[in-house]
Residue frames as a rotation matrix with the C-alpha (Angstrom) as fourth column:
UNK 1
0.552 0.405 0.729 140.45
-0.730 -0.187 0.657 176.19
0.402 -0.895 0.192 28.96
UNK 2
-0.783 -0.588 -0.202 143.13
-0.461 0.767 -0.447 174.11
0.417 -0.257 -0.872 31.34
UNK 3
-0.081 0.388 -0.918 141.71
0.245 0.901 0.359 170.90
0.966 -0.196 -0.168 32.58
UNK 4
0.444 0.492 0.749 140.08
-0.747 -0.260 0.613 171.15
0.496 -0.831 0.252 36.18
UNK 5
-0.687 -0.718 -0.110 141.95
-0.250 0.375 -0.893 169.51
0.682 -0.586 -0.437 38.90
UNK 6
0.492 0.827 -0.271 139.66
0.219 0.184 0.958 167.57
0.843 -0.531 -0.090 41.71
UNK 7
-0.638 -0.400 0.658 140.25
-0.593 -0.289 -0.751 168.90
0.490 -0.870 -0.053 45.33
UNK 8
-0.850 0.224 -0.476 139.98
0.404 0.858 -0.318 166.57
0.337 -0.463 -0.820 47.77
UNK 9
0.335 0.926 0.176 136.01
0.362 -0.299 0.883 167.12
0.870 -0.232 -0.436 49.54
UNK 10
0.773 0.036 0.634 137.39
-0.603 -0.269 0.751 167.25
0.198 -0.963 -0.186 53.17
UNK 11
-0.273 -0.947 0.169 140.48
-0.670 0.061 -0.740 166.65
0.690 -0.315 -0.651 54.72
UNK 12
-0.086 0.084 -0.993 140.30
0.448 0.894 0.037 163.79
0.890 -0.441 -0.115 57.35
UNK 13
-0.600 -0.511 -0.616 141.31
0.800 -0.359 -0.481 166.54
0.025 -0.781 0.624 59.76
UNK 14
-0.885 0.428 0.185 138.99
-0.247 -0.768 0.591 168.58
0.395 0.477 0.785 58.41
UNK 15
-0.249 0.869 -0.427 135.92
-0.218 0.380 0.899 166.30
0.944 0.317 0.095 59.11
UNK 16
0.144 0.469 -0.872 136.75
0.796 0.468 0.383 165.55
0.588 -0.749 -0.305 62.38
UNK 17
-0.895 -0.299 -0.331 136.75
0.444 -0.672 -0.593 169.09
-0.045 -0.678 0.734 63.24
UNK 18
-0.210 0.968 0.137 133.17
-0.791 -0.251 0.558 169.91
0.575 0.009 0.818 61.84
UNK 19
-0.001 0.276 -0.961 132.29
0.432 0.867 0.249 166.54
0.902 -0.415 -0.120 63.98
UNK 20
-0.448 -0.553 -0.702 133.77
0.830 0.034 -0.556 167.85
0.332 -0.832 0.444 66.83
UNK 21
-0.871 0.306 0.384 131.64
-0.248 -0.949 0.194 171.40
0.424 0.074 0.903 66.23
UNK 22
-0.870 0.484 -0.099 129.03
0.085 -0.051 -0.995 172.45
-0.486 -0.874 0.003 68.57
UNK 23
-0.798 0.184 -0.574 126.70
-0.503 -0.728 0.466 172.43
-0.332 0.661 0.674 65.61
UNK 24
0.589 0.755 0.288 122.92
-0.197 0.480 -0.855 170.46
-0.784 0.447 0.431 64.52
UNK 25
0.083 -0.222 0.971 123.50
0.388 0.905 0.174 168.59
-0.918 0.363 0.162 61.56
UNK 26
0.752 0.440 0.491 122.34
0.655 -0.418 -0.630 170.74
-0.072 0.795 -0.602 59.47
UNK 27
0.921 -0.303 -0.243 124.96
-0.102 -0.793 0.600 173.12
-0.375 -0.528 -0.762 60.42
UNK 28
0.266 -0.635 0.725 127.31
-0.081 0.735 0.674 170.55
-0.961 -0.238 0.144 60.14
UNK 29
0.366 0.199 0.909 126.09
0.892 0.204 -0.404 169.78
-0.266 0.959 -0.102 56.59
UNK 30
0.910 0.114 0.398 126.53
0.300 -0.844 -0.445 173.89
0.285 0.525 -0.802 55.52
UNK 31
0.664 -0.726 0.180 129.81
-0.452 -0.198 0.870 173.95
-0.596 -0.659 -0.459 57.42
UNK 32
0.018 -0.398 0.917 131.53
0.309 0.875 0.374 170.78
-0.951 0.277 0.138 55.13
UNK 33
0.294 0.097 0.951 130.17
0.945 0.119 -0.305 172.51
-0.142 0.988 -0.056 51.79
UNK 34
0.900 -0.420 -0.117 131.34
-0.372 -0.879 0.297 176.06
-0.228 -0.224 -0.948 52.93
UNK 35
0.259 -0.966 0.029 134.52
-0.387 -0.077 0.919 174.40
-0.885 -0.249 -0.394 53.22
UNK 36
-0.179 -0.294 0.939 134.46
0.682 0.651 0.334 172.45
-0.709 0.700 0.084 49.93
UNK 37
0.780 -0.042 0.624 133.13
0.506 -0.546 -0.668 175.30
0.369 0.837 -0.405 47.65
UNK 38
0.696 -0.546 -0.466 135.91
-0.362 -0.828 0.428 177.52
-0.620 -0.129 -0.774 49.10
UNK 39
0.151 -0.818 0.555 138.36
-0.059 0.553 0.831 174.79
-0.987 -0.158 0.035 47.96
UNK 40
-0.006 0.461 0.888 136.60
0.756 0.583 -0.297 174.72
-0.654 0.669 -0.352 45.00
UNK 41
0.946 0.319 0.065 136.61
0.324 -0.905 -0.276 178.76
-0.030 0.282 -0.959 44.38
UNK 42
0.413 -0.857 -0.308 139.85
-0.525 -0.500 0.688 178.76
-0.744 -0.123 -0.657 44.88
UNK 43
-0.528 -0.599 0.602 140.89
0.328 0.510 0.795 176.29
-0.784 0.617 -0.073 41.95
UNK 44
0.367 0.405 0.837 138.55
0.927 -0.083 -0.367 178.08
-0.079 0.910 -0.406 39.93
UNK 45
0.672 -0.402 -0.622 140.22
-0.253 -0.914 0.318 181.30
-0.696 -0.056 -0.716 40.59
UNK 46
-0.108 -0.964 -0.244 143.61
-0.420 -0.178 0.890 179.97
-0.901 0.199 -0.386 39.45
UNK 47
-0.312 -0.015 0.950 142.40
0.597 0.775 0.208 178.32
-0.739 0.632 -0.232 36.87
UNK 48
0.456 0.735 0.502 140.66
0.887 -0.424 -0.184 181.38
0.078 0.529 -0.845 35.61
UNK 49
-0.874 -0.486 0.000 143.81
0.468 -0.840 -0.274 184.23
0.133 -0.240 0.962 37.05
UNK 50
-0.412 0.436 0.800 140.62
-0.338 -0.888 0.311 186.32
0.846 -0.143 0.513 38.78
UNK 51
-0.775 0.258 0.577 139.44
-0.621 -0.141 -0.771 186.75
-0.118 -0.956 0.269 42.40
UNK 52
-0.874 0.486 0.001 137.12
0.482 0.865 -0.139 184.40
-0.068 -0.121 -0.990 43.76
UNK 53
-0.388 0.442 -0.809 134.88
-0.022 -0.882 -0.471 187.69
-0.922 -0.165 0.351 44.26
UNK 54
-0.291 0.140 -0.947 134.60
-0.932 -0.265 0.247 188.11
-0.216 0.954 0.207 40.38
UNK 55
-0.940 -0.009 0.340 133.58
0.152 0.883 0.444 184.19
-0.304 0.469 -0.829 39.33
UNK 56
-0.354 0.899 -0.257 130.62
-0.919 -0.283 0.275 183.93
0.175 0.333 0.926 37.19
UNK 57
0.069 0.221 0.973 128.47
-0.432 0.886 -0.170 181.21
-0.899 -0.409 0.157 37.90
UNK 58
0.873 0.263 -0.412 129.47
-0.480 0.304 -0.823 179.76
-0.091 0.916 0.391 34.46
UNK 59
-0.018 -0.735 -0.678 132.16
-0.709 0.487 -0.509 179.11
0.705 0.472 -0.530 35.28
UNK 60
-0.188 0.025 0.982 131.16
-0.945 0.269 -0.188 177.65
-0.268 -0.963 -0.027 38.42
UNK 61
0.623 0.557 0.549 128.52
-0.257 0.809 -0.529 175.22
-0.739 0.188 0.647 36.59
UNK 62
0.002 -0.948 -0.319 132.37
-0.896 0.140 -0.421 174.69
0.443 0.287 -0.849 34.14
UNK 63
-0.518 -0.647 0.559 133.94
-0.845 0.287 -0.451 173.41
0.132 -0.706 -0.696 37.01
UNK 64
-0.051 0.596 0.801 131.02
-0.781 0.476 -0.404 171.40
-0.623 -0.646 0.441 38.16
UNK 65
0.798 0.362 -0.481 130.76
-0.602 0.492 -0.629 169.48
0.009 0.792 0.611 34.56
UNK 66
0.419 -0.707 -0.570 134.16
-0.572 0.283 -0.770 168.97
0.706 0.648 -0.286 34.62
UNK 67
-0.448 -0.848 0.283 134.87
-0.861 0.325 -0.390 167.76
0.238 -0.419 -0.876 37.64
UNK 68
0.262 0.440 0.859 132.34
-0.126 0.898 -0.422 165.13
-0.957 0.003 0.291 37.90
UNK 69
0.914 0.259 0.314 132.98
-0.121 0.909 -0.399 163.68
-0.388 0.327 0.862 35.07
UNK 70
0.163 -0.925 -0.343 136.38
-0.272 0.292 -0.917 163.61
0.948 0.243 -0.204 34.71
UNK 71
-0.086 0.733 0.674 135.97
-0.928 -0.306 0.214 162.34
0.363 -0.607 0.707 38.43
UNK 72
-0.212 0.064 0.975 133.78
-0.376 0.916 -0.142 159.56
-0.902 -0.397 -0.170 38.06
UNK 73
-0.997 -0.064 -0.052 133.54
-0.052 -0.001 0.999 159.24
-0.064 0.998 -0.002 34.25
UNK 74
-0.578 0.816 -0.014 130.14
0.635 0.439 -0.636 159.86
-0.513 -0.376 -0.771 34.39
UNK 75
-0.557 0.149 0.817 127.63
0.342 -0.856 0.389 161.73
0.757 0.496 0.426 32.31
UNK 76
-0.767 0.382 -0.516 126.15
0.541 -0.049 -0.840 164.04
-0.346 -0.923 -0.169 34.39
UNK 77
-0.016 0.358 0.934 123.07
0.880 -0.439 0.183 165.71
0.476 0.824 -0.307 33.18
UNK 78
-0.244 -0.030 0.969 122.08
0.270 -0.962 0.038 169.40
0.931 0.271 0.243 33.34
UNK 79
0.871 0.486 0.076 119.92
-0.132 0.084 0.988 169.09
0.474 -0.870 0.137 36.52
UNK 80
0.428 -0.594 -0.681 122.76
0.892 0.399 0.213 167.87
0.145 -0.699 0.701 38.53
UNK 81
-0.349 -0.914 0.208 125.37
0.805 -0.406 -0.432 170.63
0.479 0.017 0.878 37.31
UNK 82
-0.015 0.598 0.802 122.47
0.326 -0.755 0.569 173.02
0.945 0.270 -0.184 38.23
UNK 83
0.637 0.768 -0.070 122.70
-0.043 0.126 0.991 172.07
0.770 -0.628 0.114 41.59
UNK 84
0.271 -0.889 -0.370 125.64
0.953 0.193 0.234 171.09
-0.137 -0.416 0.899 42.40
UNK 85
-0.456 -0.235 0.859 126.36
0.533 -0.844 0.052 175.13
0.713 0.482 0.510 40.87
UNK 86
0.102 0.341 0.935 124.25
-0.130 -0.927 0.352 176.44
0.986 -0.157 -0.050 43.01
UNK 87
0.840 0.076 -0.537 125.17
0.284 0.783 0.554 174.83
0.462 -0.618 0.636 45.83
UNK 88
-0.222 -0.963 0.155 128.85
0.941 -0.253 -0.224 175.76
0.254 0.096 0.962 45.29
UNK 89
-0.345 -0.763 0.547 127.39
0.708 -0.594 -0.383 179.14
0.617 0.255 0.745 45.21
UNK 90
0.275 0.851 0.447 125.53
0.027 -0.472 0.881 179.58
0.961 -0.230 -0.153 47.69
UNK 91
0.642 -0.365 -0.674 128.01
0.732 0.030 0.681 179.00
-0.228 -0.931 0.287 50.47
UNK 92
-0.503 -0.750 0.430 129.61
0.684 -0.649 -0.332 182.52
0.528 0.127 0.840 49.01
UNK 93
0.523 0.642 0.561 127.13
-0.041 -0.638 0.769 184.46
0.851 -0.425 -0.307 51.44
UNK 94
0.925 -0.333 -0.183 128.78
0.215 0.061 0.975 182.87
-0.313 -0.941 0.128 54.53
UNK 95
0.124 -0.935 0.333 132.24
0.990 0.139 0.020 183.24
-0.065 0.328 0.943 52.73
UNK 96
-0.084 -0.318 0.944 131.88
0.143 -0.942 -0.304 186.90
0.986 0.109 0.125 52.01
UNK 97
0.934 0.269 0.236 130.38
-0.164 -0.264 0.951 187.37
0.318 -0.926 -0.202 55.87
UNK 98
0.691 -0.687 -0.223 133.20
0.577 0.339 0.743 185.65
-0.435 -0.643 0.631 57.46
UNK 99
0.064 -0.974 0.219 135.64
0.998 0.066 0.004 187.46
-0.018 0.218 0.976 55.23
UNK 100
0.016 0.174 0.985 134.33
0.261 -0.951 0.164 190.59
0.965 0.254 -0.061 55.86
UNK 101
0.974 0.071 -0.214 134.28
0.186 0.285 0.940 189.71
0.128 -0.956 0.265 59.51
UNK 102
0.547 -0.832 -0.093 137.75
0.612 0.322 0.722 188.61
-0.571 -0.452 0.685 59.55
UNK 103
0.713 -0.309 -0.629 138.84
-0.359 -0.932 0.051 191.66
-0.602 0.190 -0.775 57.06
UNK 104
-0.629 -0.649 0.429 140.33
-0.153 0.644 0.750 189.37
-0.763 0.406 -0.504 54.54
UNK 105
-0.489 0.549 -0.678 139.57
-0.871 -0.343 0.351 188.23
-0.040 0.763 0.646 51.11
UNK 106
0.620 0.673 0.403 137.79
-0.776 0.603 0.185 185.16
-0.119 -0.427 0.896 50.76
UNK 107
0.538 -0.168 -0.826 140.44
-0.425 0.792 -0.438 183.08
0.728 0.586 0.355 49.09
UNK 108
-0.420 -0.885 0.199 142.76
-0.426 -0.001 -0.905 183.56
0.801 -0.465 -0.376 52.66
UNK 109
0.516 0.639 0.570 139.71
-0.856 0.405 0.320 181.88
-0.026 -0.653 0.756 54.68
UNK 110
-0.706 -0.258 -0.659 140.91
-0.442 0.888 0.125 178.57
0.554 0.379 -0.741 56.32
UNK 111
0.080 0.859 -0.506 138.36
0.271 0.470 0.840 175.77
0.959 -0.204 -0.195 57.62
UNK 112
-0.625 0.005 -0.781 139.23
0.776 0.111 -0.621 176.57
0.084 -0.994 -0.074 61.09
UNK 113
-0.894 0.272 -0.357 137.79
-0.132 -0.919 -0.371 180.08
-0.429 -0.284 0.857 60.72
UNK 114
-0.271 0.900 -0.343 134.66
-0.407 0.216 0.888 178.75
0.873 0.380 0.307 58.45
UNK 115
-0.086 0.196 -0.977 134.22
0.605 0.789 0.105 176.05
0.792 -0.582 -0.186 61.30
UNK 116
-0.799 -0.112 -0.591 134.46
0.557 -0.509 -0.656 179.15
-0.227 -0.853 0.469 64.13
UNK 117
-0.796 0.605 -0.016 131.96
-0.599 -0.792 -0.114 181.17
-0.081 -0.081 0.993 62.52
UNK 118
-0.099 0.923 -0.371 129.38
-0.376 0.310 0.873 178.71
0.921 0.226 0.317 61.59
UNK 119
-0.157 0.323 -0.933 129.58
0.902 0.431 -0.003 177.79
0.402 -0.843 -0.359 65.47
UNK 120
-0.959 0.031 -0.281 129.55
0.120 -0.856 -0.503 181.73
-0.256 -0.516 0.817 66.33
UNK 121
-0.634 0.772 -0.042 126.24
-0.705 -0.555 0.442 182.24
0.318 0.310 0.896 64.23
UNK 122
-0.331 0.426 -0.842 124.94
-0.024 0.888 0.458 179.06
0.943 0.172 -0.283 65.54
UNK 123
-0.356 0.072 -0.932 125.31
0.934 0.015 -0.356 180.21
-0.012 -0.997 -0.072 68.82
UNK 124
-0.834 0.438 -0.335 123.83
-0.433 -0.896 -0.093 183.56
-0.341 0.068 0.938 68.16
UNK 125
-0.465 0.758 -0.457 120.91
-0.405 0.276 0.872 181.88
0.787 0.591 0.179 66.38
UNK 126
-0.114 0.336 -0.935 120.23
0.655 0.733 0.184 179.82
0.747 -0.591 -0.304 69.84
UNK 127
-0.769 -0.251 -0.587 120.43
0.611 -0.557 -0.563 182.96
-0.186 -0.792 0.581 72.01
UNK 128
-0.998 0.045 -0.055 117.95
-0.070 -0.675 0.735 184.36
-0.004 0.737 0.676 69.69
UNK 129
0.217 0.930 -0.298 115.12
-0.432 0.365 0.824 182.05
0.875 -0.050 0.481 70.19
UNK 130
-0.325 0.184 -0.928 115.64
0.887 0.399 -0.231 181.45
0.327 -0.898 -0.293 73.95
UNK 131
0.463 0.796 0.389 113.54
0.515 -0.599 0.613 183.60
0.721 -0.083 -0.688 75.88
């Protein structure tokens, strides 16, 4: 298995465009880790030669071991990787949406378009519960 490369969390330019989003924190928060597990799904792709589509979450919770602790030399224990794993995969729901939206696969998503939809559904979510 090749050694796991860390990808940076967020781009300076990156952050101060989810800042800059019309979005509740929370939003904010699911918007930042959308954009890091893509980053992430995509270095497990290449690292693995198969579509983000096709990862197993083994290798996800892989990735997750390795890159924390090669990282911050740290042991992490099981609990963490569990989370941090699902975590990673749980921002592939919005990722397929948006890339089914935008008629693309997921790896060709860039933050601008993660950062447009998670203000499009955000605003659809507020239109929803106004009377």
């Amino acid at each position: 298995m090749t050694e796991f490369q860390t990808p940076e969390f967020l781009t300076p330019e990156e952050c101060a465009a989810v800042d800059q989003a019309l979005l509740s924190s929370r939003d904010k928060f699911s918007t930042r880790v959308a954009i890091y597990s893509l980053r992430s799904l995509k270095q497990i792709a290449q690292d693995t030669s198969q579509p983000i589509e096709q990862i197993a979450t083994a290798e996800v919770a892989e990735w997750v071991r390795q890159d924390r602790t090669s990282q911050a030399g740290l042991e992490i224990d099981a609990g963490f990787i569990r989370f941090f794993t699902q975590l990673v995969l749980s921002s592939l729901k919005p990722l397929r949406q948006l890339a089914e939206q935008e008629q693309v696969a997921i790896a060709e998503l860039q933050p601008e378009q993660i950062i447009a939809w998670f203000e499009q559904v955000a605003k659809q979510r507020i239109a929803q519960e106004s009377p």
